[in-house]
matplotlib code that plots the C-alpha trace (Angstrom):
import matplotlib.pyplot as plt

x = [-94.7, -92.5, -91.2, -88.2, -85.9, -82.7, -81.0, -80.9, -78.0, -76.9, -73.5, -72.1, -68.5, -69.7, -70.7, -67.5, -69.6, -69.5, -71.4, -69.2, -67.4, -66.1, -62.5, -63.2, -64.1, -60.3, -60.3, -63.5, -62.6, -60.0, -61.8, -64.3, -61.2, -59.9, -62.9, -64.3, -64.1, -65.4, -68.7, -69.1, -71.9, -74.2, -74.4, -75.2, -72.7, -68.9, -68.0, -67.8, -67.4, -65.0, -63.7, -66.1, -68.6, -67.5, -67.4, -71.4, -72.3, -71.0, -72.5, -76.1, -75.8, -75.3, -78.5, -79.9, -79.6, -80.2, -83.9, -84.8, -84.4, -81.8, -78.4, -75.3, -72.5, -69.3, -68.2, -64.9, -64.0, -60.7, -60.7, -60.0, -63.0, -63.9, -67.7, -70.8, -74.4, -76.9, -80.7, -81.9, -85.2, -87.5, -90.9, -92.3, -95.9, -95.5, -93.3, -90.7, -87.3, -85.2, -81.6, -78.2, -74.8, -71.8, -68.2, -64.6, -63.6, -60.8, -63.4, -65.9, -66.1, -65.8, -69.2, -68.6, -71.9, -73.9, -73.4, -73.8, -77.2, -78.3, -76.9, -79.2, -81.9, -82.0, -82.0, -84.8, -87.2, -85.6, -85.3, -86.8, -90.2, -90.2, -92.7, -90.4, -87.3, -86.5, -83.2, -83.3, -80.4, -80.0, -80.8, -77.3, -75.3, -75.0, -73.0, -75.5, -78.7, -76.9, -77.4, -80.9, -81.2, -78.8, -80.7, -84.3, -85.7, -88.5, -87.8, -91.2, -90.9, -88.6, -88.9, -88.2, -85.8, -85.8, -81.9, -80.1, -76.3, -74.5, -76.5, -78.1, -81.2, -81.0, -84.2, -84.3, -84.8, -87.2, -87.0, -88.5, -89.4, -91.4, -90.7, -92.0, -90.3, -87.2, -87.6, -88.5, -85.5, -83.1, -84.1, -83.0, -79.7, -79.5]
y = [14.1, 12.4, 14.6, 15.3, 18.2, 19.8, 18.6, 15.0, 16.2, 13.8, 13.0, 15.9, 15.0, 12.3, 15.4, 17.3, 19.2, 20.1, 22.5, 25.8, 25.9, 29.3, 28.1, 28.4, 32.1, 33.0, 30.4, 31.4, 35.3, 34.9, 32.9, 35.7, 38.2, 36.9, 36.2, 40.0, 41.1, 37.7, 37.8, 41.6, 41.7, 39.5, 39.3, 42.5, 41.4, 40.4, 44.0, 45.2, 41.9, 41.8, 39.2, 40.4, 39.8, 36.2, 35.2, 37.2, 35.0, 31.3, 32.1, 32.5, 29.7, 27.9, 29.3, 28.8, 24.9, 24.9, 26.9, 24.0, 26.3, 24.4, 24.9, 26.0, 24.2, 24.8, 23.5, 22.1, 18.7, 18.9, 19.7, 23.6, 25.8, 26.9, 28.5, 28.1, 26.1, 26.1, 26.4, 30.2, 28.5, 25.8, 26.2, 23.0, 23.8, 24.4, 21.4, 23.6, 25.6, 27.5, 27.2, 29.7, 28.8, 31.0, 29.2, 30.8, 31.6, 29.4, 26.3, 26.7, 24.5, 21.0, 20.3, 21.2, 23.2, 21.2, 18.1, 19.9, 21.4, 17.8, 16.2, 18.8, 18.6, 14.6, 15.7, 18.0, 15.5, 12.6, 12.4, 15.8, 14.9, 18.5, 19.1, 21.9, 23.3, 26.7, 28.5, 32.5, 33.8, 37.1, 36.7, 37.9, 35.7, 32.3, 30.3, 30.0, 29.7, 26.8, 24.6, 24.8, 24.0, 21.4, 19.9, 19.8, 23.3, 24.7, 28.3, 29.9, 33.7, 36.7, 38.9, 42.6, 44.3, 41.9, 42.3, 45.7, 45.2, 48.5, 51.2, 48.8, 46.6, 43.4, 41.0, 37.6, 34.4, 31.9, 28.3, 25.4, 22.0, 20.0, 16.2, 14.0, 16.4, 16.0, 12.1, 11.4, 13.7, 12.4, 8.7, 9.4, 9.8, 6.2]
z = [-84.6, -81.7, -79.1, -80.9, -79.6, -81.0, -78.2, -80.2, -82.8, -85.6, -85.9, -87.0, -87.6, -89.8, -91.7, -91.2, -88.8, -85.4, -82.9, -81.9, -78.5, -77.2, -77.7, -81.4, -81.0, -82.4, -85.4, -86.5, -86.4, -88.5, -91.2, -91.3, -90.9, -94.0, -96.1, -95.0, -98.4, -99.9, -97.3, -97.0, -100.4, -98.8, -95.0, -93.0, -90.1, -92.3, -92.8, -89.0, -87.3, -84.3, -82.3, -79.5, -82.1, -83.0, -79.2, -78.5, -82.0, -80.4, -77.1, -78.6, -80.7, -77.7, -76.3, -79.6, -79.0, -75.2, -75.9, -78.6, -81.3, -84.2, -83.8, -85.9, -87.0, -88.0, -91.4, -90.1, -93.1, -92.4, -89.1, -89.5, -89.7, -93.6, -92.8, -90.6, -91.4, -89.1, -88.5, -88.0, -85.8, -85.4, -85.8, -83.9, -84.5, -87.9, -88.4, -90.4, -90.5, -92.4, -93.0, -93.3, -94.5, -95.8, -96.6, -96.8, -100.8, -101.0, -99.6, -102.3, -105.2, -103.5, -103.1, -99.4, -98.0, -100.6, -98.6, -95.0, -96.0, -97.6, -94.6, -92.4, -94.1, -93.7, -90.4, -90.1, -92.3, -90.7, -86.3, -86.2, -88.3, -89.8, -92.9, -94.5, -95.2, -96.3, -97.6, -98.9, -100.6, -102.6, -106.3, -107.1, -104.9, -107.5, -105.6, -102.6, -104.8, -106.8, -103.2, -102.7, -106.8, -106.8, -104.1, -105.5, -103.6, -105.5, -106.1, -104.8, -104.5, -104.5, -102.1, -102.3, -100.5, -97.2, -96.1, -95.9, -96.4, -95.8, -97.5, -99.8, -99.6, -101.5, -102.6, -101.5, -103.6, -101.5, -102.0, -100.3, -99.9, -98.5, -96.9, -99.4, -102.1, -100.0, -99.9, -104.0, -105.1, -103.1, -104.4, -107.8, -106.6, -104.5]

ax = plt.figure().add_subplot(projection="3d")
ax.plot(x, y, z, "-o")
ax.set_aspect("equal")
plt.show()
């Protein structure tokens, strides 16, 4: 592996991506604001999110990228924010990552966070030479498990009770793949 670093982003708005800036601390609020009820079943932080929140949340993922670490994105297509995708870490040593993604309600359906995640993925087997790729999502919550399927993820555990939402503790559905998995699915779709 080169001495590739996070710092060396893709071209994200080719993606319809684009890193956070503290400016779109408001924006994003309010997408979160009005998708509260939407997000609330499967991420610990939607149901008591504030602004102050939002702002402490862009701030780190700026740290996040400045430490090497992966970065988040916005999911911005049209230009207004709709959700967030992003790396959680990068393990260098280990050649391998895992990935995170939610999307407003009324975004869903277009094929939207299927393409960011492909189009990050490329990314992580591509400049950054990574050797897997992993996404986790509650058994539960269809919509995000259909990504990782769609895009040739094995599904290879679930784990019990790994995520406490509110007073509840949900499982979580672990799928991976690995580079040269990556690189023969997505050539039957050239």
């Amino acid at each position: 592996m080169g001495d590739q670093t996070v710092s060396e982003l893709p071209d994200l708005g080719a993606a319809g991506l684009r890193l956070l800036e503290p400016e779109d601390a408001p924006e994003l609020y309010a997408v979160i604001d009005a998708n509260r009820e939407h997000l609330s079943p499967w991420v610990p932080w939607a149901a008591g999110q504030t602004l102050l929140d939002t702002e402490a949340f862009i701030a780190s993922t700026r740290e996040q990228h400045a430490a090497n670490n992966g970065f988040q994105a916005a999911v911005a297509p049209g230009g207004a924010i709709v959700g967030i995708v992003g790396f959680h870490s990068v393990s260098w040593e280990n050649r391998m990552t895992s990935l995170g993604y939610w999307l407003a309600a009324d975004a869903q359906g277009r094929g939207t966070m299927t393409s960011a995640v492909r189009f990050l993925v490329d990314h992580a087997f591509g400049p950054w030479e990574l050797h897997r790729v992993e996404i986790h999502a509650a058994p539960e919550n269809l919509r995000s498990r259909a990504i990782p399927e769609r895009l040739g993820f094995r599904q290879e555990a679930v784990l019990r009770e790994t995520e406490r939402i509110g007073d509840r503790y949900l499982d979580g559905v672990v799928y991976g793949v690995l580079e040269d998995e990556w690189r023969a699915h997505q050539s039957t779709f050239s």
